[in-house]
DSSP file (Angstrom, degrees, kcal/mol; ACC not computed):
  #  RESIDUE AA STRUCTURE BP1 BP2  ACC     N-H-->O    O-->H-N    N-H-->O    O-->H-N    TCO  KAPPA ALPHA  PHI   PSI    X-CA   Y-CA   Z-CA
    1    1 A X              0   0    0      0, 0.0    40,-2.9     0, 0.0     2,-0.3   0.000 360.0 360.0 360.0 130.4   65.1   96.3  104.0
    2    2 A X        -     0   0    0     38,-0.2    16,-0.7    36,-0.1     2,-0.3  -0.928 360.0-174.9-116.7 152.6   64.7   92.5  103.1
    3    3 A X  E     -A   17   0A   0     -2,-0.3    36,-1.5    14,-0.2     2,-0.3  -0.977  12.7-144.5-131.7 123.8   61.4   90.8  102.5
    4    4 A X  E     -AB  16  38A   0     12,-1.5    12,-1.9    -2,-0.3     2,-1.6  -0.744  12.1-128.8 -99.0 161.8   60.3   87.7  102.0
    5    5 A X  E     +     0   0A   0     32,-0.5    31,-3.1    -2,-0.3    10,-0.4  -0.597  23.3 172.5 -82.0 111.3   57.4   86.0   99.8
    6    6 A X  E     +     0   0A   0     -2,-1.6     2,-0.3    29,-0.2    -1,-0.2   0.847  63.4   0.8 -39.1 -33.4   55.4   83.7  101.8
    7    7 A X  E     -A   14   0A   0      7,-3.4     7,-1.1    28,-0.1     2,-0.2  -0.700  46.5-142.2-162.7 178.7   52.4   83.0   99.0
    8    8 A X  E     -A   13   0A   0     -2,-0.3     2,-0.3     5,-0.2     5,-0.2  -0.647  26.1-178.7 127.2  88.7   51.2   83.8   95.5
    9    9 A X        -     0   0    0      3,-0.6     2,-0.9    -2,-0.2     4,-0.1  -0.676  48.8 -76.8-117.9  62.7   47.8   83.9   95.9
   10   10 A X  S    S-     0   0    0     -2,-0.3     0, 0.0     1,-0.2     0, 0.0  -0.730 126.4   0.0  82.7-125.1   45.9   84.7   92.2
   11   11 A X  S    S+     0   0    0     -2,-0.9    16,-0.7    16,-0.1     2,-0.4  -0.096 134.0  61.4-104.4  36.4   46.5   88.3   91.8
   12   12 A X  E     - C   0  26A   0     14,-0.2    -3,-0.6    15,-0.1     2,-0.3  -0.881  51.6-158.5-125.8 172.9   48.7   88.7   95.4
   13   13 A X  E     -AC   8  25A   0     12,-0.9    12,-1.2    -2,-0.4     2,-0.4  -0.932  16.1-136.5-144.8 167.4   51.2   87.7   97.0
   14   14 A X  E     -AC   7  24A   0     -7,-1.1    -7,-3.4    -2,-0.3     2,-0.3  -0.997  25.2-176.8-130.2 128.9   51.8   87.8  100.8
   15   15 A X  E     - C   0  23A   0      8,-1.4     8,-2.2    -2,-0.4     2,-0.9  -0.937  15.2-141.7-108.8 125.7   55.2   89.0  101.7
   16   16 A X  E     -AC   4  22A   0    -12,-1.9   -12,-1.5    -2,-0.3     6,-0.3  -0.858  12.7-143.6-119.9 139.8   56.4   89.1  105.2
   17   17 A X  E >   -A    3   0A   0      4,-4.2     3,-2.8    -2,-0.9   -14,-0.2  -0.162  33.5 -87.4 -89.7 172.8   58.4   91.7  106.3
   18   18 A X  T 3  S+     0   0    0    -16,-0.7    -1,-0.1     1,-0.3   -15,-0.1   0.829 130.1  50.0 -34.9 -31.7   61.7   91.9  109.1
   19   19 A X  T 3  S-     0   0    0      2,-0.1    -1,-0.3     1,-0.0     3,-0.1   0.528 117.6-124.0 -72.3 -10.2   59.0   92.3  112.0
   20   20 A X    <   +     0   0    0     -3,-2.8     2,-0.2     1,-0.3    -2,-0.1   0.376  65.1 144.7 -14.6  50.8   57.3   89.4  110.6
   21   21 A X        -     0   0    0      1,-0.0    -4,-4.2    -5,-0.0    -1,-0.3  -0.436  49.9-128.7 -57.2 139.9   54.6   91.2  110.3
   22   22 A X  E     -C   16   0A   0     -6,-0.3     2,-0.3    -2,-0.2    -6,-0.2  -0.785  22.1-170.0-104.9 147.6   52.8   89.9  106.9
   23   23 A X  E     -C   15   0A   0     -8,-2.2    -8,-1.4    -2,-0.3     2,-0.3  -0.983  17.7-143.9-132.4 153.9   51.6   92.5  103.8
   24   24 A X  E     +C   14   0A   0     -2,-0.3     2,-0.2   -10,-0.2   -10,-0.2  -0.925  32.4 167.0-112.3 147.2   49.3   91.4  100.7
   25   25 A X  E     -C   13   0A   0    -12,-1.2   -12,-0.9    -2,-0.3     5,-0.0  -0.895  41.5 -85.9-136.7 144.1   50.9   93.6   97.9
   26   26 A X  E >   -C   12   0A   0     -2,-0.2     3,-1.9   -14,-0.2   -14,-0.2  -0.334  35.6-109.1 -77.9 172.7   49.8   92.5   93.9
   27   27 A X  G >> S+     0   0    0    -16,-0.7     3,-1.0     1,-0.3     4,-0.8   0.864 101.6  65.4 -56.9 -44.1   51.3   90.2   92.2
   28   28 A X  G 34 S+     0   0    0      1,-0.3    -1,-0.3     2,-0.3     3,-0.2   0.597  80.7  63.6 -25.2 -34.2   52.8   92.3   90.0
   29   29 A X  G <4 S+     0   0    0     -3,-1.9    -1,-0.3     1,-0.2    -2,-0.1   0.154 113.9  47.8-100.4  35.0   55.1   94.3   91.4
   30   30 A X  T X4 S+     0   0    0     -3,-1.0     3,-0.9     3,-0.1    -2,-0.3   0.513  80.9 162.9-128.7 -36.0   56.9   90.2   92.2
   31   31 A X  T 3<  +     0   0    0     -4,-0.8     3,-0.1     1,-0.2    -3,-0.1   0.663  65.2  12.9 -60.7 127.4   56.3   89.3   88.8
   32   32 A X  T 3  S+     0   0    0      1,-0.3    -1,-0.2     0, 0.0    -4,-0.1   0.160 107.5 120.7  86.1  -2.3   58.5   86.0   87.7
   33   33 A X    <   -     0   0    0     -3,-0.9     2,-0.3     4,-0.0    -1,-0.3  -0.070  43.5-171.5 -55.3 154.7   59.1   85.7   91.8
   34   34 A X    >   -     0   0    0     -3,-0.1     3,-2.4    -4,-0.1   -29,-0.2  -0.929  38.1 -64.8-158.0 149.2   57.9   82.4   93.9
   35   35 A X  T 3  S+     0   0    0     -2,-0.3   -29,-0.2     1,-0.3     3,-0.1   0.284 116.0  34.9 -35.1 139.3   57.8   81.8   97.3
   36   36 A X  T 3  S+     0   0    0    -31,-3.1     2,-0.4     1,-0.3    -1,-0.3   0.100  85.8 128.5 103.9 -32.1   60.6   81.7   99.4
   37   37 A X    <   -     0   0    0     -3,-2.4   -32,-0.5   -32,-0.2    -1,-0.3  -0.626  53.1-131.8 -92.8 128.3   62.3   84.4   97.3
   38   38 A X  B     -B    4   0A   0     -2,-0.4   -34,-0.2   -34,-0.2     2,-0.1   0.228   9.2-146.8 -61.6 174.1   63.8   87.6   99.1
   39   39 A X        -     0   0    0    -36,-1.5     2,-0.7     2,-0.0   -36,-0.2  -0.478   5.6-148.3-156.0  87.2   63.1   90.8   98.0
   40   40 A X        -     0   0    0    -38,-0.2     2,-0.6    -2,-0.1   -38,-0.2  -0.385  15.0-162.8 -76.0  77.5   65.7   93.1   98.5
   41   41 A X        +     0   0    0    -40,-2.9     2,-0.5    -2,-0.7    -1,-0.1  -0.553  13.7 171.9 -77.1 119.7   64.2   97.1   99.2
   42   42 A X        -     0   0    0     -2,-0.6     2,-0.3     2,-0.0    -1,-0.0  -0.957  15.2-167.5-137.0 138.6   66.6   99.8   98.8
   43   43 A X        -     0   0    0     -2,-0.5     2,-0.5     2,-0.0    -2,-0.0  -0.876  10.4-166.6-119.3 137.8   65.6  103.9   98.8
   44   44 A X        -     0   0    0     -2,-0.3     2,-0.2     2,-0.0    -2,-0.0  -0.933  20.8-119.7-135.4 161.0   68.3  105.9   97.7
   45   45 A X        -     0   0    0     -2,-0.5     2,-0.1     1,-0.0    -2,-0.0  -0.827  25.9-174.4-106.5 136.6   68.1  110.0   98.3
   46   46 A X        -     0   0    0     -2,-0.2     2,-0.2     2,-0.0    -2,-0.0  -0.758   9.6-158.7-128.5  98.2   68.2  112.1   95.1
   47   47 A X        -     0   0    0     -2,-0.1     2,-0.4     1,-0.1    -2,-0.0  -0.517   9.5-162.7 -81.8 117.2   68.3  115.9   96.1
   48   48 A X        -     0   0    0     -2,-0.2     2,-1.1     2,-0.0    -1,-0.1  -0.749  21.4-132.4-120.4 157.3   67.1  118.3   93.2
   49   49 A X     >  +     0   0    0     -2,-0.4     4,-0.9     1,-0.2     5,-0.2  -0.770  38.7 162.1 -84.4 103.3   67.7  121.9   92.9
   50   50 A X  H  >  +     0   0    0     -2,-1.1     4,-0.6     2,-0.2     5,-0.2   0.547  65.3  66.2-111.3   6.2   64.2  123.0   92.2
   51   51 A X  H  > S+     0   0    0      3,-0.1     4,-0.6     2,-0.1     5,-0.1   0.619 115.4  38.9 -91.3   2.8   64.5  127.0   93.1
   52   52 A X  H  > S+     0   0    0      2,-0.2     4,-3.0     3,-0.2     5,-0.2   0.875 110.7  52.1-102.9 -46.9   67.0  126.8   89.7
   53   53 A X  H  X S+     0   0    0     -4,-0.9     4,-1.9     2,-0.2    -3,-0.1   0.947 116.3  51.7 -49.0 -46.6   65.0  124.3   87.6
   54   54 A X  H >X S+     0   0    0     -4,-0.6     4,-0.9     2,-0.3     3,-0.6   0.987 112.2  36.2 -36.4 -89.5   62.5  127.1   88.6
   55   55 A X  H 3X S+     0   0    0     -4,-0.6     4,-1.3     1,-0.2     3,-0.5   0.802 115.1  62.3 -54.7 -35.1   64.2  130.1   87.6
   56   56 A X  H >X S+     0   0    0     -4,-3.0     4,-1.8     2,-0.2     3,-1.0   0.978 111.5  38.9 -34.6 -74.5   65.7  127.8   84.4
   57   57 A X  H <X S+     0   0    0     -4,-1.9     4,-1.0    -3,-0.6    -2,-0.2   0.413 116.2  52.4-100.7 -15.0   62.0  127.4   83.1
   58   58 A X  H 3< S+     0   0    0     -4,-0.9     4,-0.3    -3,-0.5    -1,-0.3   0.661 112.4  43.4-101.8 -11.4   60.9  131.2   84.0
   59   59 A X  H X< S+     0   0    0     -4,-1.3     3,-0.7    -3,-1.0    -2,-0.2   0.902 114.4  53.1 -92.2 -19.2   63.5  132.7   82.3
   60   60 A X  H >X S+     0   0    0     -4,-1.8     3,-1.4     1,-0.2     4,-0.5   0.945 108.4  56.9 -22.6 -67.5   62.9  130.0   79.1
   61   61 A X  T 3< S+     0   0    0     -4,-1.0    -1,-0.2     1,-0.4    -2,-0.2   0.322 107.5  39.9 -95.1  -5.8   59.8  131.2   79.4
   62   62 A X  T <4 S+     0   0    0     -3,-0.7    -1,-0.4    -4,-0.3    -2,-0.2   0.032 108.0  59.0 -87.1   3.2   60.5  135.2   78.8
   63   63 A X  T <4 S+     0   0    0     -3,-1.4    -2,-0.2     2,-0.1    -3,-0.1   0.462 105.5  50.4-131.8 -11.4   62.7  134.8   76.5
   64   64 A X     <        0   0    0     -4,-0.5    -3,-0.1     1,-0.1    -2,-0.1   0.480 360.0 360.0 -82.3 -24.8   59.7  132.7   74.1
   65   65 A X              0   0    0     -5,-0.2    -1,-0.1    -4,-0.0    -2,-0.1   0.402 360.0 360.0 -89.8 360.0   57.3  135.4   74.6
C-alpha cells in the first residue's frame, strides 16, 4: 500500500491514502518525513509454530522443577 503525506500539522500529520480517503495519524510514526513524501506500507506473513514453542516451554518447565 502507498500513502501519501498531505500536512504536518503540530503533533499530526494527514496522510491520504489510495482511495483518497484522508487519515490524521501522529507525527511520529513520519518522523524526519515532509509533505509530498510517499509512504510505502508493506505486511509480510510470519507463521509461528506455537503448539511446539508450547510443548518447548512445558517440558523446560518439568525438567526445572
Amino acid at each position: 500500500m502507498r500513502f501519501v503525506i498531505d500536512r504536518i500539522e503540530e503533533d499530526t500529520a494527514v496522510i491520504e491514502l489510495e482511495n483518497g480517503q484522508m487519515l490524521t495519524i501522529p507525527a511520529v510514526l513520519v518522523d524526519n518525513a515532509k509533505e509530498g513524501d510517499a509512504i510505502i506500507l508493506t505486511v509480510e506473513e510470519k507463521r509461528v509454530d506455537t503448539h511446539s514453542i508450547f510443548e518447548a516451554l512445558k517440558n523446560k518447565s518439568k525438567n526445572n522443577t
